[in-house]
C-alpha positions as CSV (number, residue, x, y, z in Angstrom):
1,X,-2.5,-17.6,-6.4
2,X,-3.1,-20.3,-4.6
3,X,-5.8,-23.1,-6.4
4,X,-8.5,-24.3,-4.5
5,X,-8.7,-28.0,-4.7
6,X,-11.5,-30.9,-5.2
7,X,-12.3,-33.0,-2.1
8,X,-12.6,-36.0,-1.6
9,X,-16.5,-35.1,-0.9
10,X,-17.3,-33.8,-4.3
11,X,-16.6,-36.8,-5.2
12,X,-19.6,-39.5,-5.7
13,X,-19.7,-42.4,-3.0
14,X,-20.0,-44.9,-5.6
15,X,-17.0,-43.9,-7.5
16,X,-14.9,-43.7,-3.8
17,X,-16.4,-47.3,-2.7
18,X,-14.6,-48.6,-6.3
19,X,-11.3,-46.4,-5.5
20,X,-11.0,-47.9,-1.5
21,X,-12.1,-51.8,-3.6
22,X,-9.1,-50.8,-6.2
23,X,-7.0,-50.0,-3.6
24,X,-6.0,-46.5,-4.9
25,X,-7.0,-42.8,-3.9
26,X,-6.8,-39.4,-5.4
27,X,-4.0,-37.0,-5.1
28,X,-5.8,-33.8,-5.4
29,X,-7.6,-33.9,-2.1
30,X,-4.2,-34.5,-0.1
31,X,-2.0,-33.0,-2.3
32,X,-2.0,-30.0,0.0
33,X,-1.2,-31.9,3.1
34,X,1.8,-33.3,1.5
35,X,2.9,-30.7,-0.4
36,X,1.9,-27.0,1.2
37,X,2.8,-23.9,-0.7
38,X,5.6,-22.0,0.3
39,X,7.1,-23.6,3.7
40,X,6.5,-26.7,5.6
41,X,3.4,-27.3,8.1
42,X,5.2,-29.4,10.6
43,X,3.2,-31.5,13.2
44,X,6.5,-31.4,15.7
45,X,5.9,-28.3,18.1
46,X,8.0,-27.2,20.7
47,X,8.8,-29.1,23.6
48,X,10.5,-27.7,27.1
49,X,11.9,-30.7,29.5
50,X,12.8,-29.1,33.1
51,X,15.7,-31.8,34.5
52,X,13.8,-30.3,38.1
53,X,10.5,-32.3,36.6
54,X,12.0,-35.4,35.0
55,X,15.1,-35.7,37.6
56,X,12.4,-37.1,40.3
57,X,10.5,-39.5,38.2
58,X,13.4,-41.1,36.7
59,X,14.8,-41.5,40.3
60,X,11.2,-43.3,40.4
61,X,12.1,-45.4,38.3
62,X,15.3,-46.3,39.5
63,X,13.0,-47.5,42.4
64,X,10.2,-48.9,40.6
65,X,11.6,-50.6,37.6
66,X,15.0,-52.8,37.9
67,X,17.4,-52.1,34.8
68,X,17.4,-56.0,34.4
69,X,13.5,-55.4,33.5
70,X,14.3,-52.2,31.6
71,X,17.3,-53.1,29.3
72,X,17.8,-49.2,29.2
73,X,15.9,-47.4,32.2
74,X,14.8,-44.5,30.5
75,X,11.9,-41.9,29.9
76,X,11.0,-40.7,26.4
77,X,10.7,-36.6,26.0
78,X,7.7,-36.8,23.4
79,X,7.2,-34.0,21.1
80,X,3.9,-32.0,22.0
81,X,2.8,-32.2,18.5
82,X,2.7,-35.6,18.3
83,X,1.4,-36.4,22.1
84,X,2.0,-38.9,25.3
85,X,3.6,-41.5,24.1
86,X,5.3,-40.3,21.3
87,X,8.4,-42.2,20.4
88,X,10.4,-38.9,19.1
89,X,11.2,-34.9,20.2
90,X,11.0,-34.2,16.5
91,X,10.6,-35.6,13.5
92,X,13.2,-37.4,13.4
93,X,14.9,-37.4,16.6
94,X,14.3,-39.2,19.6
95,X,15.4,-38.1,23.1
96,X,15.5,-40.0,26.3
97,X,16.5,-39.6,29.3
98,X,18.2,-42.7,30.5
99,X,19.4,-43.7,34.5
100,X,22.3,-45.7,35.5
101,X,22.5,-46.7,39.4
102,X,25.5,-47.6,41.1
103,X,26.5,-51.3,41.0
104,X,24.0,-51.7,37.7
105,X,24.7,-53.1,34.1
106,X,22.7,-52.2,30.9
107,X,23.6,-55.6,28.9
108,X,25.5,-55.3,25.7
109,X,23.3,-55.3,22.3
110,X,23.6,-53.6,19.1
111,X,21.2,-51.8,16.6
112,X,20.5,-49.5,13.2
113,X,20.3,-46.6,14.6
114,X,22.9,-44.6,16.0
115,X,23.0,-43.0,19.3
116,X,24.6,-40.2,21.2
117,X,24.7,-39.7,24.6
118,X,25.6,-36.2,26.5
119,X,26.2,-36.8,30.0
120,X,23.9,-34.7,32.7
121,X,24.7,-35.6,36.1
122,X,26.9,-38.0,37.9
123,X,30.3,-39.6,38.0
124,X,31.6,-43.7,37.5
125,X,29.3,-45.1,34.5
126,X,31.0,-45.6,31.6
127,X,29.8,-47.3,28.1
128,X,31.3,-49.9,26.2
129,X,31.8,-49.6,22.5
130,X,33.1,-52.4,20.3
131,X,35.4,-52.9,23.2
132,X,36.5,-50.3,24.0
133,X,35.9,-48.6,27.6
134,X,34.5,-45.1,27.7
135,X,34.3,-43.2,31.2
136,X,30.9,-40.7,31.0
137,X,31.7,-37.4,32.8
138,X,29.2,-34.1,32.4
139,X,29.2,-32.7,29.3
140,X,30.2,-35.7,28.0
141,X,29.5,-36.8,24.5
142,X,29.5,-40.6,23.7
143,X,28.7,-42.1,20.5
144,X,27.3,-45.2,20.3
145,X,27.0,-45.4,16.1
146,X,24.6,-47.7,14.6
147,X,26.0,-51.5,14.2
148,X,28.0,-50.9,16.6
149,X,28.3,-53.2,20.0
150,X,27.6,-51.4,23.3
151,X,26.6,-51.9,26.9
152,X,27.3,-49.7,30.2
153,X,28.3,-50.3,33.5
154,X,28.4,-48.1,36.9
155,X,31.7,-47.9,39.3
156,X,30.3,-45.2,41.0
157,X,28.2,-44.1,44.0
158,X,25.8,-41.5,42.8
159,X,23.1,-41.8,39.8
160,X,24.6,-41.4,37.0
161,X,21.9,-39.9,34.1
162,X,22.6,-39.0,30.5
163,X,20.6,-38.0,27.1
164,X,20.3,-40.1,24.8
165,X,19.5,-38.5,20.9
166,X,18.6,-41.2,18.3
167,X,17.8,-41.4,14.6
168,X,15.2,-44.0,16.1
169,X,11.9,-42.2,14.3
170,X,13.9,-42.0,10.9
171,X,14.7,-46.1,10.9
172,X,11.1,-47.1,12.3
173,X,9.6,-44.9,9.3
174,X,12.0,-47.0,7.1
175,X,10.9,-50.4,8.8
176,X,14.3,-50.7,9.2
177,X,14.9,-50.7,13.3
178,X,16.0,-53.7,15.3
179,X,18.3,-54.9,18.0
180,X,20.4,-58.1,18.5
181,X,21.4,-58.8,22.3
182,X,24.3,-60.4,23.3
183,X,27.4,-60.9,25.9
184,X,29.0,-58.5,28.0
185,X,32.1,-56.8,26.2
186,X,36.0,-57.5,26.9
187,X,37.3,-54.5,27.4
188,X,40.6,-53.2,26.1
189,X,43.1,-52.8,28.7
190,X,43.8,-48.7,27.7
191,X,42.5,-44.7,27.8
192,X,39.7,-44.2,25.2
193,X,40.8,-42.9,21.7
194,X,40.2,-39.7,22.7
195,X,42.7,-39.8,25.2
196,X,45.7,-41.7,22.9
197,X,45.1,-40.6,19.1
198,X,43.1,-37.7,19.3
199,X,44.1,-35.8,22.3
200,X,44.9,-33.0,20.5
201,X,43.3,-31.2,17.7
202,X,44.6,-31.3,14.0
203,X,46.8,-34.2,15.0
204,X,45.7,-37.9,13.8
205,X,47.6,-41.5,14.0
206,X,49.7,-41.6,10.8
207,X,48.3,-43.1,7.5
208,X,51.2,-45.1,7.1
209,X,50.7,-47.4,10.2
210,X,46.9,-46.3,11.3
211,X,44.0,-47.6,9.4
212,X,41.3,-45.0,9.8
213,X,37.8,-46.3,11.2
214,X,34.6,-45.3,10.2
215,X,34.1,-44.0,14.0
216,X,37.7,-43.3,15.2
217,X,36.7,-41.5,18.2
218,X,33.6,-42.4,20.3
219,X,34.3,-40.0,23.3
220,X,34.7,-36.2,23.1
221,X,35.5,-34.9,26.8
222,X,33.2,-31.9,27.1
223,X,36.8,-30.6,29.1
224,X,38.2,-29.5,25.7
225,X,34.8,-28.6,24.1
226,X,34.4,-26.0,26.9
227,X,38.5,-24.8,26.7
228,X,37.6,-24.5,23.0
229,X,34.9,-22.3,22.7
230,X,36.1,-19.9,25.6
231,X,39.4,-19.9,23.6
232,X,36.9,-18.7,20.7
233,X,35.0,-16.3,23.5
234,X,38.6,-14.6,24.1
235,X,40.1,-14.4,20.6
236,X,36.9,-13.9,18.8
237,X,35.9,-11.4,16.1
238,X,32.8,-11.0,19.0
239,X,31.1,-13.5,17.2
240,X,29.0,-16.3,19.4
241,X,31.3,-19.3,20.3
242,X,30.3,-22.1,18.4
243,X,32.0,-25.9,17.5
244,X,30.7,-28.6,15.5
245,X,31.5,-31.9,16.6
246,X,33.2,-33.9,14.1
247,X,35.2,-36.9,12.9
248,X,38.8,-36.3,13.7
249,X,39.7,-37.9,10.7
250,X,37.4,-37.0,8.1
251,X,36.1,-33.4,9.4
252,X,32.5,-35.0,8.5
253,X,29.9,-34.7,11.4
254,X,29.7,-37.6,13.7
255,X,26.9,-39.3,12.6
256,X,25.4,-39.8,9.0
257,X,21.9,-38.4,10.4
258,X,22.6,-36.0,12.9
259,X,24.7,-33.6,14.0
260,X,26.2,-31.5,17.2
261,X,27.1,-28.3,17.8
262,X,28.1,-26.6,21.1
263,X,27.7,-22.8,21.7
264,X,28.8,-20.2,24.6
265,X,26.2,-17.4,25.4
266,X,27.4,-14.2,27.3
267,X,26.1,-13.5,30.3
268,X,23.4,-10.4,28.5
269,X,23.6,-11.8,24.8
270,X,21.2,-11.8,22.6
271,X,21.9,-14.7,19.7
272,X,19.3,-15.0,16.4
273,X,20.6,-17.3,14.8
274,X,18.6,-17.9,10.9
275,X,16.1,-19.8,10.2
276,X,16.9,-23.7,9.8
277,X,15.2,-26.6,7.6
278,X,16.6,-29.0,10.1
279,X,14.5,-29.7,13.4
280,X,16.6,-28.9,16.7
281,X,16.8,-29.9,20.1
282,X,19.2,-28.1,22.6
283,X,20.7,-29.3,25.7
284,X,21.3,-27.5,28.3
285,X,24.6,-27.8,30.0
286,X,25.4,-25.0,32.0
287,X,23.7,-21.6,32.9
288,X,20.5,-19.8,32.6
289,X,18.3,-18.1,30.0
290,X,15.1,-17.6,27.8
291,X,14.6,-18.9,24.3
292,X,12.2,-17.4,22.0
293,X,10.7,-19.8,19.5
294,X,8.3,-18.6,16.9
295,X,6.7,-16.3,19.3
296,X,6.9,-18.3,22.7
297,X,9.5,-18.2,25.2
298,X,11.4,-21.0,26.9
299,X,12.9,-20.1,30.3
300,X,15.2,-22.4,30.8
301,X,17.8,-23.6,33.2
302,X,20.8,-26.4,33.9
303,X,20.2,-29.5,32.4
304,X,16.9,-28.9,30.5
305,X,16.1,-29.7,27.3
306,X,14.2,-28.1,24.6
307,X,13.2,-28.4,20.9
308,X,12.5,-26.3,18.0
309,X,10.8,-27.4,14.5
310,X,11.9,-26.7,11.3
311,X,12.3,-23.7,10.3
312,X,11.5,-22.1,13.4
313,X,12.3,-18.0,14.8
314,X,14.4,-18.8,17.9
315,X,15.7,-15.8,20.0
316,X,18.6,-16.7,22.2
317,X,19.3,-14.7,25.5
318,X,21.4,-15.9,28.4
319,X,20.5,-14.5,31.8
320,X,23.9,-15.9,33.0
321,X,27.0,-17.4,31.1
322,X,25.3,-20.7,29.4
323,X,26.7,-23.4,27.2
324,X,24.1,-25.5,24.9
325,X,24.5,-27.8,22.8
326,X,22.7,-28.3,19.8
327,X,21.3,-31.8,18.4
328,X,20.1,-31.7,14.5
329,X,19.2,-33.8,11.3
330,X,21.3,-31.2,8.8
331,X,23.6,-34.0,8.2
332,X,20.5,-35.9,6.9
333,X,19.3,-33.2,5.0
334,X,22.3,-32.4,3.3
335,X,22.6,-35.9,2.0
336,X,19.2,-35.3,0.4
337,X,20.1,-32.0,-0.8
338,X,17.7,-29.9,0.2
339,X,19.1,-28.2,3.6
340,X,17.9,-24.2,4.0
341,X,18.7,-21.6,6.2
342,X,16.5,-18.5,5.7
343,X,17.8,-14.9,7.3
């Protein structure tokens, strides 16, 4: 049975004026806000992001704001728990929507946190990592891991727009998140690495002449993601399609702090997946369908975004063929040890 705690109320004023002149506070009357019984009260709520709503007002600011004012042209999808202005999706991820015009350079700097970004529209931008020269097609999924140099450039003729997923909200809770500027970046005079060492899968440089880096691959073509999972689809034990995108030479996810999954819905499928400790955020890439989290639906379409907290119900049904793909802090929370999935 759950014990009703003292507030801070019962307590006398002159005994709380010497606690706030001591500089301390008691537990008791918080201890339920930090520790609930039984499950998590998160603050994040859901959050639904039409690419119809935002597509315009980033084209806006394509108009409004030169990228040479912006750094990184972008508009923030704030969690509706939190409010306007809110620097994350959930509670530790941040999503942006971020525009590249044709012609246009986002300079070269480097950070802490790590970024991913999944290409939504547009042809000819490609990022720059640590030299090497990335082209960003749809579907697209580009890692730009922290401490690692990066800027982006656009050969095109058409906006070119992408979403970018950060570990931004976990580094600025550590008071550990900054960013260093610098020069444009030479650029290697080949494919990517996902087109030399890792163009096919379970095959990797050899150890004898290849000395593994901590990122290897920084490009995974959503081409072969798509081949992959309707391979899956047609081999299947009927089982929803799903990959985790990993490190080709380690099998470890591709970040330290998040993590990506892809999955195929059936035209008519119904997917409940359990219930997750880690907070989600799904991308839209192809088709149509309705989402039901904890209760609410979603209806969503191509190229929206939506989130889930942790732990929540979600309900899965594709109206038409649909690929998603996933973003999540498990990687994070198995490092602490305490990741949960609940049936």
């Amino acid at each position: 049975m759950s014990q009703q705690l003292g507030t801070l109320e019962d307590l006398p004023e002159s005994y709380r004026d010497a606690l706030a002149e001591a500089g301390v506070a008691p537990l008791w009357p918080m201890m339920r806000n930090v520790l609930p019984h039984d499950a998590p009260q998160p603050l994040t709520r859901s959050g639904h992001w039409t690419y119809d709503s935002v597509r315009p007002l980033l084209l806006q600011a394509g108009e409004l704001t030169p990228v040479e004012k912006a750094e990184r042209r972008v508009l923030v999808l704030c969690d509706p728990g939190r409010g306007p202005g809110a620097m994350q999706a959930t509670a530790s991820i941040y999503l942006g929507m971020q525009l590249l015009l044709p012609g246009e350079t986002a300079p070269a700097h480097v950070h802490t946190p790590s970024a991913v970004r999944i290409i939504v529209e547009g042809e000819g931008a490609f990022t720059v990592v640590d030299g090497e020269k990335l082209p960003m097609r749809e579907g697209d999924l580009v890692l730009t891991p922290g401490g690692e140099w990066h800027d982006h450039g656009h050969e095109g003729n058409d906006p070119v727009v992408w979403l970018d997923a950060l570990d931004l909200p976990l580094f600025v809770y550590l008071e550990g998140s900054y960013a260093r500027e610098g020069d444009l970046q030479t650029r290697r005079n080949r494919p990517d690495a996902s087109e030399v060492e890792y163009l096919a899968a379970g095959l990797a440089p050899s150890r004898t002449t290849h000395r593994a880096r901590r990122y290897p691959m920084m490009r995974y073509p959503w081409a072969r993601t798509e081949a992959a999972l309707r391979e899956m689809a047609r081999y299947g034990d009927g089982a929803t399609p799903e990959v985790d995108y990993v490190n080709p030479e380690t099998g470890a996810d591709v970040l330290p702090t998040m993590g990506f999954t892809a999955m195929m819905i059936a035209a008519g499928t119904i997917v409940s997946p359990p219930r997750r400790s880690c907070s989600s955020a799904f991308h839209v890439v192809a088709g149509r369908g309705r989402t039901i989290i904890d209760g609410q639906a979603v209806e969503w379409g191509p190229k929206d975004t939506f989130s889930a907290p942790v732990f929540a119900k979600l309900s899965h049904e594709a109206e038409e063929e649909a690929f998603l793909v996933r973003i999540h802090d498990r990687p994070l929370q198995e490092k602490l040890g305490y990741y949960e999935e609940w049936e």
